[in-house]
C-alpha positions, 0 to 999 in steps of 0.5 A: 168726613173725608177731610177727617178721614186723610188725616194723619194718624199721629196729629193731635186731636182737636178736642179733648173728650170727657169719657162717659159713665158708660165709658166708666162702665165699659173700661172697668170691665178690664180693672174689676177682676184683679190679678195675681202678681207676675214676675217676668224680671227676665224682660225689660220693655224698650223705649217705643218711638214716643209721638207725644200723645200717649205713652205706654207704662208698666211695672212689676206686677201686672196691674196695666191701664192706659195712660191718659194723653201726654201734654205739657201739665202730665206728672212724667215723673210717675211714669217711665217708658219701656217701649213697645208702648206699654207704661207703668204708673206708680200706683197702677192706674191713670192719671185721669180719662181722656175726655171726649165730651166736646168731640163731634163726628162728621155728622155732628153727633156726641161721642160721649157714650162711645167706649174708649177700650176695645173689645175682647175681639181686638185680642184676638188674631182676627182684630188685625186683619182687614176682616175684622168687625169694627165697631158702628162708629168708627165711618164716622168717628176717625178720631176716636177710632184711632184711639181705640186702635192705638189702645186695643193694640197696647192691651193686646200686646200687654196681655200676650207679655203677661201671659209669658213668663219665660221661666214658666212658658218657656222652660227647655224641654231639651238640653243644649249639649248632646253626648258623643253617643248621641246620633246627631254627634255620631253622624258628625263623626262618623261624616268628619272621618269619612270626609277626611279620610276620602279626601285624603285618598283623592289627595294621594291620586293626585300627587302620585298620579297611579295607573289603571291598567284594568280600566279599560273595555271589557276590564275589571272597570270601564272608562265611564264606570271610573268617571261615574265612580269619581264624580259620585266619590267626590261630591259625597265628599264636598257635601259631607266637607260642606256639612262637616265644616258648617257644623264646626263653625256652628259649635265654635260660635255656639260654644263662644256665645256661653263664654260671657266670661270671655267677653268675645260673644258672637255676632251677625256677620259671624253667624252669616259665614255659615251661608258662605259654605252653602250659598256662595252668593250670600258674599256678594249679597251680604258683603256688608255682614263679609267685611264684618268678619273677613279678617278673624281667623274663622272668617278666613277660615270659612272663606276658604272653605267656601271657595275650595268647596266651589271648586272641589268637584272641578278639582277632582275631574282635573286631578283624580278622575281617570284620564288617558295619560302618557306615563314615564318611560319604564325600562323592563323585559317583553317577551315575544314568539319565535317561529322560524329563522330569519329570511326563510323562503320555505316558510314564508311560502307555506305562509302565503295565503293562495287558493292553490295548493302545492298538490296542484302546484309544486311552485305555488307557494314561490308564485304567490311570494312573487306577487305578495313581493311586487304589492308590497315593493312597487307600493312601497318604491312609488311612495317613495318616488312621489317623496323625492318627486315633492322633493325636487319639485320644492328644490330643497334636495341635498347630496348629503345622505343625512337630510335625504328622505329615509326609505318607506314601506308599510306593513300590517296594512295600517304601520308605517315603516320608516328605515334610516339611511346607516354606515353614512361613512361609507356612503361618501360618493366622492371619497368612494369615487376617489378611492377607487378610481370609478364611480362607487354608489354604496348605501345601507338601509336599516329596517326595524324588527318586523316581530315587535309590533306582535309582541306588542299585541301579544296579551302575555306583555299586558300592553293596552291597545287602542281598542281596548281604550274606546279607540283613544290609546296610544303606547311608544315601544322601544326594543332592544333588538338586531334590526335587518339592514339591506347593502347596495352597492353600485359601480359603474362600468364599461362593457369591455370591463364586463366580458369576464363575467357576461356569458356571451362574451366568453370564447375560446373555452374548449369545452363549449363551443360559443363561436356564434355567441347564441344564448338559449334564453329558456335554458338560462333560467334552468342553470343548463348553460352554466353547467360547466361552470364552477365557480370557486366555492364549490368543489373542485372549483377554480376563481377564475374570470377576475374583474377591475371590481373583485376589490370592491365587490370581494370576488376571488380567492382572496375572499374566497367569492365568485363573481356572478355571471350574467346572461348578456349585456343588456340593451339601453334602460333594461336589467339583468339578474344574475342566477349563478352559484349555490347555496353560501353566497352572500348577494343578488346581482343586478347589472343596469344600463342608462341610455348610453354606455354607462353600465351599473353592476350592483350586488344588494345584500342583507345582513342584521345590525346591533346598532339599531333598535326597534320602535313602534308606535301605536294607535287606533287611526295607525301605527308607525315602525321605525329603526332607531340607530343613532348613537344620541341618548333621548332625554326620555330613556334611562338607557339606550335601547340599542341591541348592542346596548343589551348584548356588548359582544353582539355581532356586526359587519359581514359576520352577520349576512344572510345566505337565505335571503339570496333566494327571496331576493331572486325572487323579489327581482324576478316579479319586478321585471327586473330580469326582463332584460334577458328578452330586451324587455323593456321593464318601466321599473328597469328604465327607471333604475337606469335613468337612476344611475350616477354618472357623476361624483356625487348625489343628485339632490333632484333624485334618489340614486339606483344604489337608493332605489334598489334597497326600498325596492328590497325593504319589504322583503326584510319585513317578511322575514323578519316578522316570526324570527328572533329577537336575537343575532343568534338560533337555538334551535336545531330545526328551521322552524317552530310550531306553534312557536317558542317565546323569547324575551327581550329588552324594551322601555314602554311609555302607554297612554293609560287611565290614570290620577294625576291630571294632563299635566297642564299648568292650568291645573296644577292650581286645584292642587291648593283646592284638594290640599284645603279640604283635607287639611280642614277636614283634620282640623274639623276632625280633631275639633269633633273629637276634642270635644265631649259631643255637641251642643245646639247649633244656635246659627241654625236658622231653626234653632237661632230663631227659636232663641231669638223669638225667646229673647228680649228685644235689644235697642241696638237693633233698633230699626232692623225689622223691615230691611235687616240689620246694617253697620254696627248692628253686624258687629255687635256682640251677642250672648246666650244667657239662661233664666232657670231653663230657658236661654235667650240671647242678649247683647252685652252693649244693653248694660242689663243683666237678666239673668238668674242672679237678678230674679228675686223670685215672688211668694208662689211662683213656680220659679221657686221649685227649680233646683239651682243646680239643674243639669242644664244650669250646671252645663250653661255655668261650665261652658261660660267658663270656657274659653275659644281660640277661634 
């Protein structure tokens, strides 16, 4: 028993068994109801994989029995295979009965009565499954089991084709071809065209790269809302590319599987290419269908849809969403407000935040002004210090003027200032030494326009700031304006060449009596000593008192300037300012000493230079204040931006000093301590300044000179008053100040960081240009496709709708062995059709050398196929489109 029943399924039986009567009987149940003919010319039966046991045959009518067991003496002349195990035999019926009657079951009985034709119930689902009832011998006859299966699933199978007719069962309920009114064309369309005209707008962004000056914080837009907008915009854009682009595949491959004429069909790995679009991986895991159909022109074609679709999201972020982006440089005109004068101590008081009002303190103004002066310079000097301090520490000075550290100050709190050391061809201390026999320390510090970072902030310019971009802004600003400068210039003396202009040292004046040299040093400051003195500025005045210096400082009648007076001579490393004169003249005066008898007399005056422009850098973390005043152009400029760039006839050199600044400059050197020396103070600032003196022909690289430190000293106060002055050398106004201020235009190139299209700018990116150009130029492609052509027809590569064809098609020997694990080969290769039968369309290979269609139906007496009109709407359309011809 279990001998029999591991044997295998496909050996030859050992006995040949004799059917029963009641077999006779059983199997005439199948045969007595005859049958009306059927014809199903359509479907041709393939060759079954023949074990030489039985054979399966069948002919035009529907007259199908079961043949009897192959052997060497069977009539194979009068039979023919079709496959699927169904045979036909000439007359319809089997050459003879299997004979069972020597066949005994494992327990030794006679099978002869047992039926050899299944039940109805193996018709039926259930009959396959491993519920179904089987019959009472089957434990124990194997055998005849076996031959039972082998026939219930041949006349299963033959009774579900002879209940098919595809003419009849599967006429199209719905034509192939859709009007251009139709929805599924309509949407296509309408998709086609927004997907092209969207990409075509994010390929512009990316080549133009515009500016969104409203997308910022509290604008039009916000940053995330232009990123939210992006990223939405280009993935309806890929899916709509996606959808546009496997519908254009679909239509020119549905259309080319008509076109039997054309003789090209369509094949399998053609019909994959769709995946490549929606499933990207299928490339690697169909690589076999990818090499099928790589080389062909739509295979390119939809390889580089696929990848560009990949890469299209990534794309559009790198190119066309908003980043922060420096733009080019853009020459154009600001405009900021004017107030006041330039170095207006009268405004700057009134503008000195101080608890205490003038009610109460006349000079508290003045008093504040003092200590606002000593915060900004001594904090602007000690940085400057702690630089030459690095400086001297590395032993990389120079004695050149050029490559020593530029001035310091800081203004706004968070804006570093940085002044450029300018007129280097008068700053020679050795040519200046030679000249004039004596040791000449000259230098000139420029300083930007303190009013340009107000204009920059002001909202009539419309220049973002770095809040306004969530922190992340930053803009470079270039103005076309004068910029304050500060002249220091020290000659070294002796004390004997000092008296004429030291107050203790004059005698023999018969309207004073100074025998006893004394100095009210209280009186001094109130100018009550001197009352008698008149200098030649004023009038009847007489130039009076000349000095080995008058040349170099221009003092006397010649230049129509008196020299200062100063109280005494003072002490080793103290200083003294002098407070002589009235208003018109030109500078302050500081006379220092070193611990010997080396004395500095320096006079620190301000003027404005055309030869500079302003440039101010902003940013969230700080700002940075610089005056530009090389004579070099930037590669970035269009033009230089210096004032006299501007305004060709500007004004410069001495035409330019400010008379006001003398009275802030007094009151800067008083709140240093500079003048402490009247009391033989001994200021650290004034010891400094004199361990600062130049006792040599030339620079010490270890050190800032005294002629250096004072102008960083006096730097802020050219920050103050330049803040609200003009942008201009000139004032047009008749009062001093203006309220609440007047606006006043100005040259400037900017260059802001901005949201805006167009990418960093980095090489990285510059590749997905390809990606945004390959979908919009597949888009038009698409585009024009759709709207050459008079709608759609049905997408046969759908899944849906391929299955639903190929289910409805006969089956094919070239694709033999392909229903486990799929096809392979030449089985992607090969070249399929949809051919029609009246109203039903099935798909064929052209290699089956058959031909199914309606030209080889020879419709029976009463079938239904007789009624259709050979000329039916959808024959009609089936016979225009096998005409055409693709391209693609």
């Amino acid at each position: 028993m279990e001998s029999d029943q591991t044997q295998p399924l496909h050996s030859p039986p050992q006995t040949l068994i004799t059917p029963s009567p009641a077999l006779s009987q059983t199997s005439t149940v199948f045969e007595s109801t005859p049958k009306p003919p059927r014809q199903r010319a359509t479907f041709a039966r393939l060759a079954s994989v023949d074990d030489g046991r039985y054979t399966a045959i069948k002919n035009n009518e529907d007259d199908i029995t079961e043949a009897t067991p192959y052997n060497d003496d069977h009539d194979t002349q009068h039979s023919q295979s079709y496959g699927l195990g169904i045979s036909v035999i000439k007359d319809g019926r089997m050459d003879s009965a299997p004979n069972t009657a020597g066949l005994k079951n494992g327990f030794g009985i006679s099978t002869h009565e047992v039926p050899l034709w299944s039940p109805k119930s193996a018709m039926k689902p259930s009959a396959y499954s491993s519920q179904a009832s089987l019959p009472q011998h089957t434990a124990y006859e194997p055998e005849i089991q076996r031959l039972r299966n082998r026939r219930s699933f041949a006349d299963s199978l033959r009774m579900v084709y002879d209940d098919f007719g595809p003419t009849d069962s599967c006429a199209a309920h719905q034509h192939f071809h859709h009007s251009r009114r139709n929805w599924l064309s309509v949407t296509i369309l309408v998709l086609a065209i927004y997907s092209t005209i969207m990409s075509g707008i994010f390929l512009i962004l990316a080549l133009r790269g515009p500016r969104y000056n409203w997308i910022r914080k509290g604008g039009r837009m916000t940053p995330y809302s232009a990123d939210m907008l992006t990223a939405f915009f280009a993935k309806t854009i890929e899916l709509s590319f996606a959808t546009v682009f496997v519908s254009f595949l679909g239509q020119v491959l549905s259309r080319r599987a008509f076109m039997k004429n054309q003789g090209r069909g369509i094949t399998l790995a053609e019909m994959d290419m769709r995946s490549w679009v929606m499933q990207p991986g299928t490339m690697i895991t169909h690589f076999e269908a990818l090499k099928s159909s790589i080389l062909s022109l739509l295979g390119i074609l939809s390889l580089v849809a696929a990848v560009v679709a990949m890469l299209y999201t990534t794309a559009s972020e790198s190119l066309v969403q908003p980043i922060l982006r420096y733009g080019p440089w853009e020459h154009g005109s600001m405009q900021g407000l004017v107030k006041t004068i330039w170095a207006n101590p009268t405004y700057l008081g009134v503008n000195c935040g101080t608890p205490i009002a003038v009610k109460e303190d006349e000079i508290a103004g003045n008093t504040c002004l003092q200590i606002q002066y000593a915060a900004h310079s001594y904090y602007n000097y000690q940085r400057y210090v702690s630089d030459w301090a690095t400086v001297s520490k590395n032993g990389n000075g120079s004695s050149d003027s050029s490559y020593r550290p530029k001035g310091f100050a800081m203004i706004f709190e968070n804006t570093t200032v940085t002044a450029p050391w300018i007129d280097l061809e008068n700053s020679d201390v050795t040519a200046n030494s030679k000249q004039h026999q004596r040791i000449i320390n000259n230098v000139t510090l420029a300083l930007p326009h303190a009013g340009v970072p107000g204009a920059a902030w002001d909202e009539v310019n419309h220049i973002l700031q770095p809040e306004d971009l969530d922190g992340m802004g930053v803009y470079e600003l270039r103005a076309s304006v004068p910029s304050p400068a500060v002249n220091v210039l020290c000659a070294l003396m002796t004390e004997e060449e000092l008296d004429p202009i030291v107050y203790t040292k004059w005698t023999n004046y018969s309207s004073v009596d100074l025998a006893n040299n004394t100095l009210n040093v209280t009186d001094w400051p109130t100018g009550a000593p001197l009352a008698f003195y008149q200098p030649g500025t004023e009038v009847n005045g007489t130039w009076l008192n000349k000095t080995v210096v008058d040349d170099i400082f221009e003092w006397g009648e010649k230049y129509q300037t008196s020299p200062p007076v100063f109280p005494k001579v003072p002490v080793a490393y103290n200083t003294l300012m002098n407070h002589t004169g009235v208003y018109g003249r030109k500078a302050v005066y500081l006379l220092g000493r070193d611990a010997t008898n080396n004395f500095a007399l320096c006079s620190i005056k301000v003027f404005s230079t055309p030869f500079c422009s302003t440039e101010y850098n902003a940013s969230l973390v700080g700002a940075s204040l610089e005056a530009k005043c090389d004579d070099s152009r930037e590669v970035d400029l269009t033009k230089n931006m210096r004032y006299i760039d501007s305004l060709s006839n500007a004004t410069s050199g001495s035409a330019t000093i400010n008379k006001d600044w003398p009275y802030i400059g007094t009151e800067l050197f008083n709140s240093l301590s500079l003048n402490a020396g009247i009391n033989d103070g001994q200021a650290s600032n004034a010891r400094l300044l004199g361990e600062l003196i130049l006792t040599k022909e030339a620079l010490q690289p270890d050190r800032p000179s005294i002629a250096e430190a004072l102008a960083v000293l006096a730097s802020s106060t050219l920050l103050m008053s330049w803040q609200d002055a003009p942008f201009t050398q000139f004032w047009n106004y008749t009062a001093t100040t203006l309220s609440p201020g007047q606006y006043q235009r100005f040259n400037a190139t900017l260059r802001a960081q901005e949201y805006a299209s167009g990418g960093s700018g980095a090489k990285a990116t510059h590749t997905f240009y390809i990606v945004l150009f390959a979908i919009f130029i597949l888009n038009i492609i698409c585009l024009c496709y759709f709207i050459s052509q008079n709608g759609l027809i049905t997408d046969f590569s759908e899944p849906l709708n391929l299955f639903s064809l190929a289910v409805n098609s006969p089956p094919s020997n070239l694709m033999a062995g392909s229903c486990a694990g799929g096809p392979k080969g030449q089985q992607y290769r090969a070249a399929w059709f949809v051919n029609a039968a009246g109203e039903h369309l099935f798909m064929e290979n052209k290699d089956d050398n058959r031909e199914v269609g309606d030209e080889q139906q020879v419709p029976g007496p009463g079938h239904r196929m007789q009624h259709l009109s050979p000329i039916s709407p959808m024959r009609s359309a089936f016979e225009k489109m096998s005409r055409r011809k693709s391209w693609l």
